[in-house]
Each structure stands twice: as structure tokens, then as C-alpha cells.
C-alpha positions in Angstrom: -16.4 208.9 -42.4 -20.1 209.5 -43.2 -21.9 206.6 -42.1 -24.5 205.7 -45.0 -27.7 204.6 -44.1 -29.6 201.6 -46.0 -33.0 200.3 -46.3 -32.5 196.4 -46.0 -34.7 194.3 -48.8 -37.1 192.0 -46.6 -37.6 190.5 -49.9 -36.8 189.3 -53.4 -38.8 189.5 -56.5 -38.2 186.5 -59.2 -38.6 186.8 -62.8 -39.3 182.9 -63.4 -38.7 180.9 -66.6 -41.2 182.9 -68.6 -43.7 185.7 -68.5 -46.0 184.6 -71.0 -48.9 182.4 -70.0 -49.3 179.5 -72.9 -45.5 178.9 -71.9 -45.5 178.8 -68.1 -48.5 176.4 -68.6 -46.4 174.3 -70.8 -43.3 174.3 -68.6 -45.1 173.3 -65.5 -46.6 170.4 -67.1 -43.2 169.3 -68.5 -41.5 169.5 -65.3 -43.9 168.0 -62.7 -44.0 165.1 -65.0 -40.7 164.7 -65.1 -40.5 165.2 -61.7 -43.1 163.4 -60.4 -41.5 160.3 -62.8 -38.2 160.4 -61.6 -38.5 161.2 -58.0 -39.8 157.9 -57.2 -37.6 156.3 -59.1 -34.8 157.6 -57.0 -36.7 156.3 -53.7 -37.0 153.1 -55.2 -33.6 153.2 -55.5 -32.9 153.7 -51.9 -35.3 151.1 -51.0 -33.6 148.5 -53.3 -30.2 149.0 -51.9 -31.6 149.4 -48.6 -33.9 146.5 -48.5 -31.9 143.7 -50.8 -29.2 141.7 -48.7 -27.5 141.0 -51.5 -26.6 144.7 -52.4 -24.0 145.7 -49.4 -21.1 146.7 -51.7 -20.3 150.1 -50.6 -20.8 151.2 -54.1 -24.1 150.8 -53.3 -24.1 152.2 -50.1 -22.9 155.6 -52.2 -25.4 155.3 -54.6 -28.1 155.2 -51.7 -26.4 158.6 -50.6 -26.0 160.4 -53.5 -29.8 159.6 -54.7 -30.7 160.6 -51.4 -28.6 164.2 -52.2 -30.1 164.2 -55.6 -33.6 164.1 -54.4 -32.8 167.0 -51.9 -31.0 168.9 -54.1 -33.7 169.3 -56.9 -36.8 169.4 -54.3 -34.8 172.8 -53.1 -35.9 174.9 -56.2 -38.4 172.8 -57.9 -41.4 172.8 -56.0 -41.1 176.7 -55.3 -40.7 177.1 -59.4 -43.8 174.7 -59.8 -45.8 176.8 -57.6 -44.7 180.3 -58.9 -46.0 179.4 -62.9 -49.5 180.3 -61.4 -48.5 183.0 -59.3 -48.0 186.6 -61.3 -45.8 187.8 -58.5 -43.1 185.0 -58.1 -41.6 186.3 -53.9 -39.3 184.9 -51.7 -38.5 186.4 -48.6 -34.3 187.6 -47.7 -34.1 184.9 -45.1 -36.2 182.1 -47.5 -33.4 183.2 -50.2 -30.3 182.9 -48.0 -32.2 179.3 -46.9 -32.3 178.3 -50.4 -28.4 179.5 -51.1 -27.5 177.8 -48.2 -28.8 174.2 -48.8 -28.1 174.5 -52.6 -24.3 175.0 -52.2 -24.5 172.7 -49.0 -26.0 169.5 -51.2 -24.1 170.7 -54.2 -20.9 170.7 -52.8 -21.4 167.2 -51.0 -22.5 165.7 -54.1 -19.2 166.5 -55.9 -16.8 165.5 -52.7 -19.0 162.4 -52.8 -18.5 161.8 -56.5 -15.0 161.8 -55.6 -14.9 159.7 -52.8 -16.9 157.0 -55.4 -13.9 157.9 -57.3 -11.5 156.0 -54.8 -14.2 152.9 -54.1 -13.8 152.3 -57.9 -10.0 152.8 -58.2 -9.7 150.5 -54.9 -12.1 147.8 -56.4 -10.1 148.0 -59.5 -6.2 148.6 -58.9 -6.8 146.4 -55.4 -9.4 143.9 -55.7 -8.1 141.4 -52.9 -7.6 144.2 -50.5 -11.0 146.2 -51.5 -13.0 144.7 -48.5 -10.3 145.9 -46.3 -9.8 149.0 -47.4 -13.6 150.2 -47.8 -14.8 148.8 -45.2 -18.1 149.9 -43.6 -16.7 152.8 -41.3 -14.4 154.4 -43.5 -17.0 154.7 -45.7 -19.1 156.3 -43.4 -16.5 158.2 -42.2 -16.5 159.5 -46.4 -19.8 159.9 -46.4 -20.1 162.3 -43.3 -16.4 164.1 -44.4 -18.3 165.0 -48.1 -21.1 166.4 -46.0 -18.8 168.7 -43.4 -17.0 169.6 -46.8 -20.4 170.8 -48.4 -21.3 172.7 -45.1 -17.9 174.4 -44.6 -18.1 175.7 -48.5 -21.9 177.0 -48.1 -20.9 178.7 -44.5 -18.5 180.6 -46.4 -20.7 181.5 -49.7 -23.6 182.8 -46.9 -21.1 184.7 -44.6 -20.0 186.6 -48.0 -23.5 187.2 -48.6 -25.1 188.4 -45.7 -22.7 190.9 -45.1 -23.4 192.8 -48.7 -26.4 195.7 -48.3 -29.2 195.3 -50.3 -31.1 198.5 -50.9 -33.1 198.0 -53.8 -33.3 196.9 -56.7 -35.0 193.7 -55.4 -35.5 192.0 -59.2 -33.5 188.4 -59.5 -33.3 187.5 -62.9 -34.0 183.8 -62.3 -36.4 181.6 -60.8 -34.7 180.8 -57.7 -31.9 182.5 -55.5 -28.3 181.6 -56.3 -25.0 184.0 -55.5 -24.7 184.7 -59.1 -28.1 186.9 -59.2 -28.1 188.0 -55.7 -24.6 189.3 -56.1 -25.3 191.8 -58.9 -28.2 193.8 -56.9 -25.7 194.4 -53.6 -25.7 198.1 -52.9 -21.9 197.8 -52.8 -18.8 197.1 -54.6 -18.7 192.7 -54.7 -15.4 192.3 -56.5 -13.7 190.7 -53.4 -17.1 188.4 -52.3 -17.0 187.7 -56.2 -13.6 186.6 -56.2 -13.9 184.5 -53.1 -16.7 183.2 -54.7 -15.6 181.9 -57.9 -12.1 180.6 -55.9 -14.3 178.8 -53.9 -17.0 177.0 -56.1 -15.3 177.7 -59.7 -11.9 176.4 -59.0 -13.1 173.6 -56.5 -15.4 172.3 -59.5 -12.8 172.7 -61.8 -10.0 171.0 -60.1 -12.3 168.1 -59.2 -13.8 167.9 -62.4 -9.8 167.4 -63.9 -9.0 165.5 -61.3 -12.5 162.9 -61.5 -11.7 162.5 -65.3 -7.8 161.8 -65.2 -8.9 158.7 -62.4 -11.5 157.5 -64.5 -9.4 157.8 -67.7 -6.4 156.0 -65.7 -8.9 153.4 -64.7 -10.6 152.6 -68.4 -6.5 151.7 -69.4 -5.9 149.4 -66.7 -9.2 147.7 -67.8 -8.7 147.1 -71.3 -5.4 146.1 -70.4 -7.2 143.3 -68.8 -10.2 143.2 -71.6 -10.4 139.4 -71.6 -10.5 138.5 -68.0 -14.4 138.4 -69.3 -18.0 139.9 -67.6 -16.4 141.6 -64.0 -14.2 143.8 -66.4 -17.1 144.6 -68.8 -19.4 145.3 -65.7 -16.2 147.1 -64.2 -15.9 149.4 -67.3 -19.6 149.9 -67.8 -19.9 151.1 -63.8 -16.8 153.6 -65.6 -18.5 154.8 -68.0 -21.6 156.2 -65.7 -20.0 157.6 -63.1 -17.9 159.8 -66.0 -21.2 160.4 -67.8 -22.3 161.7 -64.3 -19.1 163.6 -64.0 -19.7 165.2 -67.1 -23.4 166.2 -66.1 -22.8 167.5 -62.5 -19.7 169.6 -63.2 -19.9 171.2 -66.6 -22.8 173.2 -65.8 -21.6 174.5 -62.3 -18.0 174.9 -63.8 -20.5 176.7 -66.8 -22.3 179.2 -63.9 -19.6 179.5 -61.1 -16.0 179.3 -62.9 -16.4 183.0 -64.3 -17.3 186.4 -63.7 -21.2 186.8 -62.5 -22.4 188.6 -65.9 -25.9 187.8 -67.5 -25.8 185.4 -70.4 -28.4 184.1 -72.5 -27.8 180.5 -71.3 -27.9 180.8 -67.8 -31.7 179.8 -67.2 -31.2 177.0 -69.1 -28.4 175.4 -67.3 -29.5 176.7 -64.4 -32.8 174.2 -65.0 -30.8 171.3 -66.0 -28.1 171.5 -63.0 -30.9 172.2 -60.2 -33.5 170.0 -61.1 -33.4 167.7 -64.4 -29.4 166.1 -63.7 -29.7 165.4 -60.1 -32.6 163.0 -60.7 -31.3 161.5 -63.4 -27.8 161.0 -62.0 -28.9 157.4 -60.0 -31.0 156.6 -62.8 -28.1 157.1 -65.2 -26.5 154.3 -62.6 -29.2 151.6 -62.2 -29.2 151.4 -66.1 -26.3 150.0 -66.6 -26.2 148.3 -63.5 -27.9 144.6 -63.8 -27.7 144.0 -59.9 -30.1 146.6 -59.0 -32.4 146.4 -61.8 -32.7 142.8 -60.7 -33.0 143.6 -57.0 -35.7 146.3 -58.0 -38.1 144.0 -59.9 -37.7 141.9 -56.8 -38.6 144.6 -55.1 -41.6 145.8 -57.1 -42.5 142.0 -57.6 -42.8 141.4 -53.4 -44.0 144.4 -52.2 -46.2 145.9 -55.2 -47.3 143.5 -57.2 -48.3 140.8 -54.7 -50.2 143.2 -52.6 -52.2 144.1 -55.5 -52.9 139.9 -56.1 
């Protein structure tokens, strides 16, 4: 067999958001503000639950972790895209891109097996109140916590194994303004059916069966708590704590079940959702939380009250 011999891309060129001027301008002040607003919001958020005594529920204990994998997992694309709107050549080197694919599916991928496992605190605080203490104790939850981090490495191991194998010899153009498998696939020198199957079986079908799964708890939960509408405020608070972790259900999967649960072909959408699930929904996903939760707005202006506002007196 004729050995074929290929000249390896060192790097990647990025389209960005936009090539005209007046809009990249516009963009970059819409999203460092937004960023810049929300991002220490979400640190507050840590330091709240961190820092009040009264906040040791090991809801809260998941909240501190999936702000902290919120923060992380929108400061992996959006500085870079910040930077680029003033640069006319927007590069990123192979082993910068493979970086960036790495930690995005690494974060992403804990974030929705940690979703889940806030999933079981709420059915166990729910369906077994006088047993919840027990059963979510501090170590298992831990033990959660690290488990929806192994599962997000395990998956991104196995996205960057199927990538690093492909040749790349040219074009180097990625349609996007960061490096996901969706773009990088489509310039491979090779044929990527089997790596694009694998692919969409591993992210596609984990975010749909999750997704299903996330929504029929949540739904069985609502109807054992209107069963119970008049034991008064814990069930309101109970259903209200429902109702954000669906909303953040909602926002977290249907735009990677949007990009990753179908064949990689360019659509006219993809940037956009693409924005929204990299960087505008995992900031607002802990904010999303703290709004309907009265214990930690309390524990915040506490917070901003001791530490803030009395240093400034």
C-alpha cells in the first residue's frame, strides 16, 4: 500500500463572529459587559456558600461546584474571542486547539453528570426528607462531585484520542470562533464517518439520554409536591428550587443536544448557539439559582454588607 505523505497543520485560522468592523466593535462591548457583570457574580456566589455557616446543605455545596464549572467553562473561549475582535488574523495554534477541545468537553461533560447528581440531592430531599442527612452526607457527596469530574475526563479523552489521530493537511479555515470537534472534523484530510459516529454516540446520545432522563425526575418530583401543595412555604421553596434546576436543564442541554446530537453539517444557527452554550448560559446558570433562592440572596447581602460595605465606612 502506498504510504501517503501529509503536511501536518501547526495551526488553525478562525473566522470569528463577524468580519465587519462596526459589528465586532459592537459585540465585544456587549459581551465583556456581560461578562465582566456576571463573572463576579458567580464568585460571589462561591464566597456566600463558602463563607456563611448557615448554608452547608449539600445543595449548596453543588451550587459552589457547578458555579465554579460555569466560570471555567465560559473563561475557555471567551477571553480568546474578546481578544480576536481586534485582531484581523484570529490564530490558534493545533496544540492550543486540542487544549481548548479538551477542557471544553472535559467541564461540559462534568457539568451535565453534575446536574444529575443535583438531580438525586433534590429527589432525596424530597421523596426522603428524614433520611436526606443520611443519605447525602458530606462524603458521598464528594465522592459525586469527583465521579462527575472522572466522567467529564473519560468522555474528553475519548473526543481528543478521535481527533488527534485524523491528518490535517490543509484547509486550516474553522468556521467559528473557537475550536470545537464539529468544525475541526470537517477539514480532516480523511474519511471521519467512524470518529463522527463515535462522536455523536458519545456526546449526542449522552446529552440526550440525560436531558430525558433530568426532565422525567423533575417532572415526577413537581407531582409528588403538589400532591403535598398545602404542607405551606418548604413545598413552595421545594418547587421553586424545581423549577430552576429544569430551567437550567433546558438551557445546558438543548443547545449541545442542538450542536452534538446530529451529523456535523454547517447550519446558519450554529454561531449563535454556539455563543449562548459557551459563554452567555454557564454564567447565568448559578444566577438563574440564587434568584429564586431567598437563603443565599440573604447570606449575600450579608456578605456584601460585612466585607464591602463596612470597609468602605
Amino acid at each position: 500500500m502506498e504510504t501517503v505523505n501529509y503536511t501536518r497543520v501547526s495551526e488553525f485560522v478562525l473566522t470569528g463572529l463577524s468580519q465587519t468592523r462596526e459589528v465586532q466593535l459592537v459585540l465585544f462591548v456587549i459581551f465583556l459587559s456581560f461578562y465582566l457583570f456576571i463573572l463576579p457574580g458567580n464568585i460571589l456566589i462561591i464566597c456566600t456558600i463558602r463563607l456563611d455557616p448557615h448554608l452547608t446543605s449539600p445543595m449548596y455545596f453543588l451550587l459552589a461546584n457547578l458555579a465554579f464549572l460555569d466560570i471555567w467553562y465560559s473563561s475557555i473561549t471567551a477571553p480568546k474571542m474578546l481578544v480576536d475582535f481586534f485582531v484581523e488574523r484570529k490564530i490558534i495554534s493545533f496544540r492550543g486547539c486540542i487544549a481548548q477541545l479538551f477542557f471544553l468537553h472535559f467541564v461540559g461533560a462534568s457539568e451535565m453528570f453534575l446536574l444529575t447528581v443535583m438531580a438525586f440531592d433534590r429527589y432525596a430531599a424530597i421523596c426522603r426528607p428524614l433520611h436526606y442527612a443520611t443519605i447525602m452526607n458530606r462524603r458521598l457527596c464528594c465522592i459525586l462531585v469527583a465521579l462527575s469530574w472522572m466522567g467529564g475526563f473519560i468522555h474528553s479523552i475519548i473526543q481528543v484520542a478521535l481527533i488527534v489521530r485524523l491528518p490535517f493537511c490543509g484547509p486550516n479555515e474553522l468556521d467559528s470562533y473557537f475550536c470545537d470537534i464539529t468544525q475541526v472534523v470537517r477539514i480532516a484530510c480523511a474519511n471521519t464517518f467512524p470518529e463522527e459516529l463515535v462522536m455523536i454516540f458519545s456526546s449526542g446520545l449522552i446529552s440526550v439520554v440525560c436531558f430525558i432522563a433530568l426532565l422525567m425526575s423533575y417532572a415526577f418530583l413537581l407531582a409528588m409536591l403538589k400532591k403535598h401543595s398545602g404542607s405551606g412555604e418548604s413545598t413552595s421553596r421545594a418547587m421553586s428550587t424545581c423549577y430552576s434546576h429544569m430551567t437550567i436543564v433546558v438551557l445546558m442541554f438543548g443547545p449541545s443536544i442542538y450542536i452534538y446530537a446530529r451529523p456535523f453539517d454547517s447550519f446558519s444557527l450554529d454561531k449563535v448557539v454556539s455563543v449562548f452554550h459557551t459563554v452567555i448560559f454557564p454564567l447565568l446558570n448559578p444566577i438563574i439559582y440564587t434568584l429564586r433562592n431567598k437563603e443565599v440572596k440573604t447570606a449575600m447581602r450579608k456578605l456584601i454588607n460585612r466585607y464591602i460595605l463596612c470597609k468602605e465606612k
